[in-house]
N, C-alpha and C positions, 0 to 999 in steps of 0.2 A: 670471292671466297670469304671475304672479311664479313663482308654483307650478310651472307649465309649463316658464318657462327653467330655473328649476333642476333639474326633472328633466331638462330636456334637458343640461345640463351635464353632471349625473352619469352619464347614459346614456356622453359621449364620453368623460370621463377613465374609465368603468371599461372602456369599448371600446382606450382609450390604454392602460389598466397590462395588459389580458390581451394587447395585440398585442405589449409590450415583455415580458411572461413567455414567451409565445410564441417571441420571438425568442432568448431565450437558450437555454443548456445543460437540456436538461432531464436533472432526475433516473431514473437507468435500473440502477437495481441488481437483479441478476441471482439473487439469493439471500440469505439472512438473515447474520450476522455474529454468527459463532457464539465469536469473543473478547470481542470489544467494549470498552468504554473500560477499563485496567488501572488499578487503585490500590493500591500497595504496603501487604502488609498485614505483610512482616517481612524481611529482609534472610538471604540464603544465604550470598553467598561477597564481602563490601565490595570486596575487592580486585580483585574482576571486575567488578564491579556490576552480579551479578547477584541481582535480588532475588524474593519470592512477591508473587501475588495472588490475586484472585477472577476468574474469567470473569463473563461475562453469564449464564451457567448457573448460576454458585456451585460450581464446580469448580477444580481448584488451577493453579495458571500458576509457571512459571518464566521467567523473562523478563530480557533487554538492554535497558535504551534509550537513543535517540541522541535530538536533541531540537535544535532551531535556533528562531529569531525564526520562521520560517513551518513548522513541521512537525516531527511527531512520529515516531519510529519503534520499534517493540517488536520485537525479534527473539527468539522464545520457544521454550514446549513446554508444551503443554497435552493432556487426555484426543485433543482433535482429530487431534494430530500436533504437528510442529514447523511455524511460521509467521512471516511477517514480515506485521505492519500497521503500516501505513502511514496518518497520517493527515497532512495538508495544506491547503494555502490556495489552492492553487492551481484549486482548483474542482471540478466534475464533466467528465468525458469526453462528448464528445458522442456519442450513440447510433452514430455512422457509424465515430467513433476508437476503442471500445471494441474491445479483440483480444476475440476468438471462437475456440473451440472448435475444431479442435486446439494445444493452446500451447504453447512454447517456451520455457523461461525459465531464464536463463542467467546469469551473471557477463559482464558486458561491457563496451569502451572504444566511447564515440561516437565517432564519425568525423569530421573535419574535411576541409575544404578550402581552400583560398587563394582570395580573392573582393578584388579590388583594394590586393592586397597584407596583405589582414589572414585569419586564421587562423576559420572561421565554422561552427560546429557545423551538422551537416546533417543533424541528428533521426535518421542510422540507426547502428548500435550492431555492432562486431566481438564476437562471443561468443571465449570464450578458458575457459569451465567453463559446462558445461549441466548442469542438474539431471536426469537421465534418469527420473524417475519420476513417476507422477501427481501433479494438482494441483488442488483449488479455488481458486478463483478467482474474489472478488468485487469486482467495479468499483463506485464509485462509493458508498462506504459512508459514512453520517454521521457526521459527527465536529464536536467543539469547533471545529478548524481549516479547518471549508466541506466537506472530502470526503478522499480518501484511496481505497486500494484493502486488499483482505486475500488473500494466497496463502498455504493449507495446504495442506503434503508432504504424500500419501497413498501415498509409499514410505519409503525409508530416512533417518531422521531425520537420522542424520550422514551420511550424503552431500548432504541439503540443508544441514545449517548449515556443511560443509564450502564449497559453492559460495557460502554468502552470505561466508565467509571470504574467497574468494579474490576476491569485489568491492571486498574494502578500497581505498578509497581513486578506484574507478570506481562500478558501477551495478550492481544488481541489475533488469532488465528481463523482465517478461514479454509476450511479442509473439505475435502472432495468424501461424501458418506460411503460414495463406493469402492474408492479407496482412498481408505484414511492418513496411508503415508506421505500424504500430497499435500502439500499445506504452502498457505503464503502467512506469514508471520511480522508482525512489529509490535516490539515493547515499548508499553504505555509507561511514562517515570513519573508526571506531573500532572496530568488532566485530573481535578474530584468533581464533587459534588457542585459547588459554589463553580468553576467555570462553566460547569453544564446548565444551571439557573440564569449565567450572564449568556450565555448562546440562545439557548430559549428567547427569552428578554431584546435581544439586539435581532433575531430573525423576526420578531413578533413585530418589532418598530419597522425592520428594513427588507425581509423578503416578503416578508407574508401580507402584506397592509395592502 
């Protein structure tokens, strides 16, 4: 009989944890993450701080990073292209939020509105610099910090570090054109002009040669 309740116990808690896995975010990544975690293996330009690494592959990287209490950001060049990843705390995208295929992703200000007198972000985003060229695009990559996303240029390198330049200080968004409420977002604080010339510079010596 003892035997009995406690299977039956164990039956409801493992019935309780898969319906509370169930209920959350599930993992939905779309493609491999072909940077992966960067670890500085030498220093290029200090004064940009831009430094080298390894990829996931064991190929060479040139790379930004910006970096807060919840999140990471690498804005690079590697064999792939130029790329920002993104890693974060703020979780996985749920399968319905993830943007799809055709994408858009741009340099942008969120928008606001007045909501009882107070000033209230409204999740949708003014573009002001579009990257016009193709892009991968991986939602929901694993990371130290819970998840994050990765977009790789598969156009012109400096016309996307150009556009991540002209986020300083807004958003770098990539959004789904057919439905535009889908977005994967990270604000740019410190990347300009001059780290974008030392990345050029250190991929020209170290990936590209």
């Amino acid at each position: 009989m003892q035997k009995a309740k406690a299977l039956h116990g164990g039956l409801i808690a493992a019935s309780l944890a898969l319906s509370i896995a169930a209920a959350g975010p599930a993992w939905t990544q779309s493609g491999p993450d072909p940077v992966g975690e960067l670890k500085k293996t030498s220093t290029f330009d200090r004064a940009q701080h831009v430094d080298l690494a390894r990829s996931v592959t064991g190929t060479p990287v040139c790379y930004f990073r910006e970096e807060g209490s919840s999140h990471k950001l690498d804005i690079g060049i590697g064999v792939v292209g130029a790329f920002i990843r993104v890693a974060s705390g703020d979780g996985p995208l749920d399968a319905g939020a993830i943007p799809l295929p055709p994408l858009k992703v741009f340099a942008g200000k969120e928008l606001t509105k007045l909501v009882d007198g107070d000033l209230k972000a409204t999740g949708e985003y003014e573009a002001f610099a579009v990257y016009e060229g193709a892009v991968d695009y991986v939602p929901n990559i694993r990371t130290g910090y819970g998840g994050g996303f990765l977009v790789v240029a598969k156009g012109d390198t400096k016309s996307f570090l150009d556009m991540v330049v002209r986020a300083r200080r807004e958003f770098v968004v990539v959004q789904s054109q057919a439905q535009p409420g889908n977005v994967d977002v990270i604000a740019i604080y410190n990347f300009n002009a001059s780290a974008a010339s030392a990345l050029l510079a250190c991929a020209k010596r170290h990936v590209q040669a």
